[in-house]
Structure formats: structure tokens, C-alpha cells
N, C-alpha and C positions, 0 to 999 in steps of 0.2 A: 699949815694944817698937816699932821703927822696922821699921814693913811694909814698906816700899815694898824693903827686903832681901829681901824674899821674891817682889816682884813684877817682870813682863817688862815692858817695853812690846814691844808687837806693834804691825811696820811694813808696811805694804803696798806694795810696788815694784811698778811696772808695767814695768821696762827692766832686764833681767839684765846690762846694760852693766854698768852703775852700783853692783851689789849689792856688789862689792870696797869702791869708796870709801864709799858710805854705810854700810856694815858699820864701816869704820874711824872715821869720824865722830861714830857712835853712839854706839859702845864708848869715846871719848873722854867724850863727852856726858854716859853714863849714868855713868862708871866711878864706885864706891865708894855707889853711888845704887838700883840695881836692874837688871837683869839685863836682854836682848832677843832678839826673834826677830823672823828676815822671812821677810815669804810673798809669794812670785814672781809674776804672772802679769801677763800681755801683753794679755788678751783683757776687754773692757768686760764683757760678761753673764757670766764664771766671776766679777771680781770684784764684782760688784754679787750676785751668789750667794752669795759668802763673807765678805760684810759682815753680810748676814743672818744668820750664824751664828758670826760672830768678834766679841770687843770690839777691833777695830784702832784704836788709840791715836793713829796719822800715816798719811797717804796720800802718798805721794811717785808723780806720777805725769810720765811723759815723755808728753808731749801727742801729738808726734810718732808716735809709735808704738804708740800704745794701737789694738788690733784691733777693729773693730765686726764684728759678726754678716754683715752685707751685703756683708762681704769689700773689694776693690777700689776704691775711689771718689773723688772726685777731692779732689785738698788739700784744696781748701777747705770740701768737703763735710765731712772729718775736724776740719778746727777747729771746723768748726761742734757738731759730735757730743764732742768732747773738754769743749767748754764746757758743753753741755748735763749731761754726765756731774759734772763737777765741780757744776754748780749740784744735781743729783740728791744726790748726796753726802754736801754739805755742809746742806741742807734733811732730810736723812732721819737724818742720824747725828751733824753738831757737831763732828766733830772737826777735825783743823786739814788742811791739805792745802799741799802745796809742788809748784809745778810749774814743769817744766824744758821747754823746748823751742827746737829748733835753728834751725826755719824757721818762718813766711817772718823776715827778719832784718828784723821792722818791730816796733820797744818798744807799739808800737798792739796786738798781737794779745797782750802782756803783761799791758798795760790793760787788755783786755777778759779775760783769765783772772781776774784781781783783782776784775774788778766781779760777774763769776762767782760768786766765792767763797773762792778761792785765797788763802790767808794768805800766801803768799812765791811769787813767780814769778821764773824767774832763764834767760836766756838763755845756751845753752853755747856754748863752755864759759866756767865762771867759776870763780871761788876756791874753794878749800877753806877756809877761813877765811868764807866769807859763808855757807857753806851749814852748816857746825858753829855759828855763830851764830842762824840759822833751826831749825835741826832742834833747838840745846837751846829755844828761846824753845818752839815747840810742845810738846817735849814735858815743858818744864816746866809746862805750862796743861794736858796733857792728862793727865797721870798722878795730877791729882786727880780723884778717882771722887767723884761726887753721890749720894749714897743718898739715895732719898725713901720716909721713915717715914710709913706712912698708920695712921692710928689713931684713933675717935672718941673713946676714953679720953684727956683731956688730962693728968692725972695720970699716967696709962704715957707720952706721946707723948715729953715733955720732958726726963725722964729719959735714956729711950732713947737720944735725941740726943746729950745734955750725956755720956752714956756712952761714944759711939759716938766723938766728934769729941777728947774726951779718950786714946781708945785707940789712935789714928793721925794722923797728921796728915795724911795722903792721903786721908783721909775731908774729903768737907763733907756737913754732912747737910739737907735738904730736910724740912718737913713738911706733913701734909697731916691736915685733920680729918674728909676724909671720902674716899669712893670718886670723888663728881663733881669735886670739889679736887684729886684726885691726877690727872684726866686731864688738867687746866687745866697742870700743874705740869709733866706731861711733855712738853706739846705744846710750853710754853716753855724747856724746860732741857734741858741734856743730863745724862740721867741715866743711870747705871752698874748701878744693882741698885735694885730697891723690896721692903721690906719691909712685909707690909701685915696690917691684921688682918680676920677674918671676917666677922665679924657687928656690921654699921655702918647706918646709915642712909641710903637712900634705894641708892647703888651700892654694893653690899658686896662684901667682897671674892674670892668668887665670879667677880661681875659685872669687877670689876676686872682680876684674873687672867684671864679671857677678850677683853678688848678690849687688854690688855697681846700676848698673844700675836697678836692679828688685826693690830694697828698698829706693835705695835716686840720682833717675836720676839726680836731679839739680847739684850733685857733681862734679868736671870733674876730670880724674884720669890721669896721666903719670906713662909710664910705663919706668920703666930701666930696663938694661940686660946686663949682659955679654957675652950671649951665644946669639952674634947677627948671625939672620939667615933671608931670603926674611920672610918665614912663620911662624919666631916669630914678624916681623916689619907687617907684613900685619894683623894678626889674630887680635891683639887686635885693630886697627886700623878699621879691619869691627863692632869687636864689640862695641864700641862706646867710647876707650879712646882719649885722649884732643892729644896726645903726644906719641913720641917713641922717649926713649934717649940709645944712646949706651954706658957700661960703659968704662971706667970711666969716671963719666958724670964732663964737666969742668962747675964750678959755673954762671960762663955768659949763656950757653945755658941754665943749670936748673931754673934760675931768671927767664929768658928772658922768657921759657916757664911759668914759671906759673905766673909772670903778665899778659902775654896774657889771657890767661884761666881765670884769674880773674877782668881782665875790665867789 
């Protein structure tokens, strides 16, 4: 079964100029591959708001023209805040970021995007050809999703994996043998979804599920268990995971849940 038919990449445009040509871009990029959508917005704090709550795949941003909160300010005050923004970004979420901008026309404030964080920086105008080049590179890096398997059962752990990475190949899977491993694992990677189980030693995954939501809400977590009970299905379910599987979980529902979770 080839997922990635089922799946979008979600881009983030900061410049409604631009959404015609990179719309057309894309749809070259992805065509016969996976499907896309983009979400608009000009303004730094709505998208730092709906990073939080979107898995956004690419960040295409016009440096030039991104709004800060403070309104009005001088150029150079804005480059300075555009860089700042990319390096925010790129430290909180991993994924690839392309930026465009017009002014000042010195390749130095390019350099300094790149050292930022910026995977591709390109002064306009430039090709269509260098920027379809860019935009498949990232989003052939970013449409593979990291799932990290937490499980102090190493006999369930390895399976799961060898399961998981067999049923897609937009899966890479991560593992973890405990709750304090699993937060080592996220602060290093970028991961897409964590599947985790309950009752582990030392950070279980209660504890787990709670410092997921406080440090990287955009994550969504499923939880397994063998120790099914109403007030192990309901607890983490108020606290805000994707999912409750009973073990032993059979490969069709564990897919099934975490394509959802990841549309």
C-alpha cells in the first residue's frame, strides 16, 4: 500500500504574490506522489500560532514582507526579526524552510538567512526551474514522517517497527525503551507522531503524554496498553492523545490510526 497517495504535504506561504507560481511548482513536484495544500498568512505571531497546531511540511517565507506584531519599523529592524523568526522555526519544528527576498540587494543578508537556518535562500526574482528544484529537495526530506515507538517491552518494541516501516515507506521509525529515552529522542529528531505505551519505568507514559503536550503540542501521541481499564481509556484521552489501542494492537488498526493522525 503506497501512503504517501493518501497523503498532502502542507505548505506555508508568508506572500500571496507568490501562491499562483508555487501552487504550480508543487503540483509539478508532487504530481503522481501525494496531493498539497497551502495556508496563507503574512503575519509572524498567526504563523507561529498555526505551527502549533498544523504538521506544515515547508515554510516558504518572503522575508521582505512578513508582518511583526510592532507594526511599522525600520528595514533593518525587520531583517533583523525575519532571521530571528526563521531560526524560531527551524529549532522548534525541523522542517526545511525556503526564503525569498528582494531587498536590501546585498547576497550578505542571503548568507545570513542560511546561517539562520534557511535550507534554500534565493533573491527575486529568479527561476522557476531553481525554485522547483528546492521545493522538490525539501519536500522530498520532509514527507518522511519519524514515528517514535516508546515501549519498555523489547519483544512488542521491534516488531512494531519491523511492521510499521514494512507498511510504508514514508514511515522511518524511531525507538525508545523508555519514557526518559523518548524525550532524549524528540529533543534530537524531528518526529511526526509517537506511539507510546503506559506503564513503563521510571517516565511512563502518562508522564510522557504530558511533557509531549507542554513542549511539542503539534505531535499527536497514541497510546497502547495492556492493562485496559475505563480510567486508563479515558485519562489520556482527556489529556490530549490522538488514540487508545488495546494490546495487542493488530497492524490494521495501528496504520489506520496513525494515517489519520497524520493527514
Amino acid at each position: 500500500m503506497d501512503e504517501r497517495k493518501r497523503r498532502q504535504a502542507h505548505v506555508f506561504i508568508s506572500e500571496a504574490d507568490v501562491v499562483e507560481l508555487f501552487s504550480a511548482l508543487i503540483e509539478e513536484v508532487t504530481k503522481d506522489k501525494y496531493g498539497f495544500k497551502i495556508t496563507v498568512n503574512t503575519y509572524a505571531n498567526e504563523l507561529l500560532e498555526l505551527a502549533k497546531h498544523h504538521a506544515f511540511d515547508l515554510f516558504v517565507l518572503y522575508l521582505n514582507n512578513i508582518v511583526f506584531p510592532t507594526g511599522n519599523q525600520p528595514a533593518e529592524t525587520r531583517i533583523k526579526k525575519a532571521l530571528r523568526l526563521i531560526i524560531l522555526l527551524k529549532a522548534k519544528y525541523k522542517k526545511p524552510i525556503i526564503g525569498l527576498y528582494g531587498w536590501p540587494r546585498d547576497p550578505a543578508y542571503g548568507r545570513q538567512a542560511k546561517l539562520a537556518g534557511a535550507d534554500f535562500v534565493f533573491q527575486t526574482p529568479c527561476s522557476g526551474e531553481v525554485l522547483r528544484e528546492a521545493i522538490k529537495n525539501c519536500l522530498d526530506r520532509s514527507m518522511i514522517r519519524n514515528i517514535l515507538v516508546v515501549d519498555d517491552e523489547e519483544f512488542l518494541l521491534y516488531p512494531i517497527k519491523e511492521m510499521l516501516e514494512k507498511y510504508c515507506d514514508t514511515f522511518s521509525v524511531l525507538t525508545a525503551e523508555d519514557g526518559l529515552t523518548a524525550t532524549k529522542k524528540l529533543k534530537e529528531n524531528e518526529i511526526s507522531l509517537v506511539v507510546t505505551n503506559l506503564r513503563m519505568p521510571g517516565l511512563n507514559g502518562f508522564e510522557l503524554l504530558d511533557h509531549i503536550k507542554a513542549h511539542y503540542p503539534h505531535i499527536p501521541v497514541i497510546i497502547t496498553t495492556g492493562y485496559d481499564s475505563p480510567e486508563n481509556e479515558r485519562l489520556p484521552l482527556t489529556k490530549g492523545a490522538a488514540a487508545y489501542i488495546r494490546k495487542p494492537c493488530k497492524i490494521e488498526e495501528l496504520t489506520g490510526a496513525i494515517s489519520t493522525c497524520l493527514k
